[in-house]
N, C-alpha and C positions, 0 to 999 in steps of 0.2 A: 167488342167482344164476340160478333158473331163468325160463326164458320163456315168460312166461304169456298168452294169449290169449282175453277174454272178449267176449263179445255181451251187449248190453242195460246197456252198459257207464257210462252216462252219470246213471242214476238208482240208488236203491234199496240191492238186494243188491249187484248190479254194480258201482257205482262204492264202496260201503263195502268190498267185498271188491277191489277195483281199487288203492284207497289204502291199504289193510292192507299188501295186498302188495308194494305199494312200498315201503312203507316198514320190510319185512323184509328188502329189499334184490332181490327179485323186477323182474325189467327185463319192463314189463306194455303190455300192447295190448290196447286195447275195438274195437268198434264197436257204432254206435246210429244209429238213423234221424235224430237231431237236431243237432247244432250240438255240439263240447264240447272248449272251449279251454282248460281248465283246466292249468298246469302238474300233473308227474312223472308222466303215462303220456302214449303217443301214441293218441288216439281217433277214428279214421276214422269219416267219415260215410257212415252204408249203410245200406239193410232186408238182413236178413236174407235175405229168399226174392229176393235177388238173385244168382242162383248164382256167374252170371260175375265180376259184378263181388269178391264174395266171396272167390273162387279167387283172383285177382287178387290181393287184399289180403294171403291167406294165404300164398302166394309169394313178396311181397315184404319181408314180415315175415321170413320163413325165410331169402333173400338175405341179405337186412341184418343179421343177428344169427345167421346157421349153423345154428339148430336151433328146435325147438319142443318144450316140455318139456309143458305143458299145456292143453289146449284148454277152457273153461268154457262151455258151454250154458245159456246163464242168461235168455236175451233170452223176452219172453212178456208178456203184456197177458190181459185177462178179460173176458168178457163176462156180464152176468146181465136173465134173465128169461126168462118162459113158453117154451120151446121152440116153442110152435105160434104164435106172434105173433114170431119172432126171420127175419130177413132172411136168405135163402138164402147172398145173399154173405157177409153177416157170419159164417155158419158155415165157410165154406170158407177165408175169410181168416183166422180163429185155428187152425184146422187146420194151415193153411200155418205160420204164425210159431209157433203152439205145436209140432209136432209134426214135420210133414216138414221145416222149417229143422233140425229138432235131429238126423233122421237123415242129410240131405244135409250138412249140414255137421261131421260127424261123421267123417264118409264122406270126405271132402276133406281134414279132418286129419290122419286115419290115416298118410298115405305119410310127412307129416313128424315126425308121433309114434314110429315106428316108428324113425328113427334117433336117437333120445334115449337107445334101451335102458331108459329106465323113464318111459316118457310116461303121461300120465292124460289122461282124459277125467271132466269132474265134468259133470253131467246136472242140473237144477232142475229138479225135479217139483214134486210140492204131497200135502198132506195130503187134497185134496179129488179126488187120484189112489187112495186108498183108501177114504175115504166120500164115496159120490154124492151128490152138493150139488144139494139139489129147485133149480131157476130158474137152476142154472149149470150144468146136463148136459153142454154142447158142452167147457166149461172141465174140470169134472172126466173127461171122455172123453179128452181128451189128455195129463193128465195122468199119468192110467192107460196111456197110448200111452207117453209118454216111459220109466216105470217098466220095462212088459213089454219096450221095446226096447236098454233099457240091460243088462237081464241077462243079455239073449240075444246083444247084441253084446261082455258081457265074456270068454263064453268064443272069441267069434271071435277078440278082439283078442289072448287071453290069450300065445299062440307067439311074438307082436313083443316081449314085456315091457310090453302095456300095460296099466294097470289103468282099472276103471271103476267109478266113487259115481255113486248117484244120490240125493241129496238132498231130504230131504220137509220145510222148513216148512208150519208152519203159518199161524195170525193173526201175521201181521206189521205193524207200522206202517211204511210205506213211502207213497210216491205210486202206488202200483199201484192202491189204493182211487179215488182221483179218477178215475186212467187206464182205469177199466173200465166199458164200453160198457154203457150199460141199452137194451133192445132192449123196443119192446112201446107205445111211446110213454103218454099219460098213463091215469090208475089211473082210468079211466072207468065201471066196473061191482063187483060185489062180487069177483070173482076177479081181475081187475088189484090192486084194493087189495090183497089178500092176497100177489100175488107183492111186489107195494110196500116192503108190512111184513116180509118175508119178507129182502129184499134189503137193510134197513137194519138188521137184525137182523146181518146177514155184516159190513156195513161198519160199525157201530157192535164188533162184537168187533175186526176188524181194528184199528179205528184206542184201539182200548186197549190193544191187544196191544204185545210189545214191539218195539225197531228190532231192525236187521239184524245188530245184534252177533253176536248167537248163532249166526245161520247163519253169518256168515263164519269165526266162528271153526272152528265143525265144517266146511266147507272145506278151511281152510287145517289141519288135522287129517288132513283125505283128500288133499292135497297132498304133504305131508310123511311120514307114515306108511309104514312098508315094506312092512305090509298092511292096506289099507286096508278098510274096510265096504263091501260092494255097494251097502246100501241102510241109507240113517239118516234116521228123521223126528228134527226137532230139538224140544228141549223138553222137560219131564218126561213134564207131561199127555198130550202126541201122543205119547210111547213107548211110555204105558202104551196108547194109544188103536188102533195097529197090531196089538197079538196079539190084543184082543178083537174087531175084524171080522176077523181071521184064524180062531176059534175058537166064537164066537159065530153063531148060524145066520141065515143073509142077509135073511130075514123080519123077525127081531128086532133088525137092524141098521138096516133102513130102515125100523121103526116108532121106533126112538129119535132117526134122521137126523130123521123125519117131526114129533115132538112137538119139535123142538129149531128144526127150520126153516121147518115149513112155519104160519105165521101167520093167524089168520082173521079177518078184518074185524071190526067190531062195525058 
C-alpha cells in the first residue's frame, strides 16, 4: 500500500521496478521525458531538470493520495568517449539529469516524505561510481556525485524518519546501452579507434549482463526493510569488486580499470 514515486520510469530498471511494485500492491507514479500509456501506474510526461514543472507533479501526486512513502531517483542516460573530443553541452547536460535532478529532486520530496514517518529515498548510482571508467569520465563523475550525496543527505534526512539506499548495478541489459550518447564522432586515427574498441568492450559486457531483475529486487528489499543498507552494489562479482578499490591502492586500481578498458588499435 505504499506510494511510490519513480523517475526514468518508462524504460529499464524504472518501469521493471515500476511493475514489480504494482503488482506487490504499491499504488506507483513515474515520470519520463517520453510518452508512457501503459496500464497499472500513472506515468507523467517530464524531463527531469524541469524543476517547476516537477514540483507541480510532486504536489499533485501527494493531493491525490495524502502521502508519499517513497521517492526513487532512478532516471539517468550515459554518455562515452575521449573526454577532450566530448561537447561542452553534452557534459553539462548529464551533469544536469544524472546528478543535480537527483539532488533538487530529492530536496522537493523531502517535505512530503517526511509526513510518511518512515519515507525512503532510493538513489541509482552505478558501479562505474567506484571505478573510473577510461571514455565514460563525465558518467562515472556523477555517479560518484550521486553516492557522496546520498550518504551525506542520510544523516540530514535521519530526524524526519527518513532512510536513504543508494544503489550500485552493474552490467545491466537494459536499453540504457542503445540510449548512450557516443561523443567524438568517427574513429578517424589510431586513438579514436582505440576509444571505439574501448566503448564496445562496455556495451558488449552490458548487453550480456543480466536484465533488471536483480536490481529491482534489491530495491524493493531497501523499500521494505526496517533497516535498510546505505549503500549496495548488486551482484556477487560487483560485491566482491567494492572492498577491493576500497582497499587496494588507487594506482593498482587504475592499472587493472586500464588493462580491462582501455583497448589498443592494431
Amino acid at each position: 500500500g505504499k506510494v511510490v514515486f519513480i523517475t526514468g520510469a518508462s524504460s529499464g530498471i524504472g518501469l521493471a521496478l515500476a511493475n514489480k511494485l504494482t503488482s506487490l500492491g504499491a499504488i506507483v507514479y513515474g515520470v519520463a521525458r517520453s510518452k508512457y500509456q501503459e496500464k497499472g501506474f500513472v506515468c507523467y510526461e517530464c524531463d527531469v531538470n524541469d524543476s517547476d514543472k516537477m514540483e507541480q507533479i510532486l504536489k499533485e501526486v501527494f493531493e491525490k493520495e495524502g502521502r508519499l512513502d517513497v521517492f526513487v531517483n532512478n532516471a539517468g542516460y550515459g554518455i562515452a568517449g575521449a573526454i577532450c573530443t566530448t561537447q561542452t553541452k553534452s557534459i553539462y547536460d548529464l551533469v544536469d539529469t544524472n546528478l543535480s535532478a537527483v539532488i533538487n529532486l530529492s530536496a522537493k520530496a523531502i517535505p512530503y516524505l517526511k509526513q510518511s514517518k518512515d519515507g525512503r529515498i532510493i538513489n541509482i548510482s552505478s558501479i562505474g561510481g567506484i571505478v573510473p571508467l577510461p571514455y565514460q569520465a563525465v558518467y562515472s563523475a556523477t555517479k560518484a556525485g550521486v553516492d557522496i550525496f546520498s550518504r551525506a543527505l542520510a544523516n540530514e534526512v535521519k530526524p524526519f524518519g527518513i532512510k536513504v539506499s543508494v544503489i550500485m548495478p552493474g552490467d545491466i541489459k537494459t536499453g540504457f546501452t542503445a540510449n548512450r550518447k557516443i561523443e567524438g564522432g568517427k574513429a578517424d586515427d589510431e586513438y579514436s579507434k582505440s576509444v571505439a574498441l574501448s566503448i564496445k568492450k562496455v556495451e558488449k559486457d552490458e548487453q550480456t549482463g543480466k536484465g533488471p531483475e536483480g536490481v529491482v529486487k534489491v530495491i524493493c528489499k531497501a523499500i521494505t526493510k526496517k533497516n535498510p543498507p546505505l549503500k549496495v552494489s548488486v551482484g556477487f562479482w560487483y560485491k566482491c569488486v567494492t572492498p577491493l578499490v576500497r582497499f587496494l591502492p588507487t594506482k593498482m586500481v587504475n592499472w587493472i580499470v586500464e588493462k580491462l578498458y582501455c583497448k589498443k588499435a592494431k
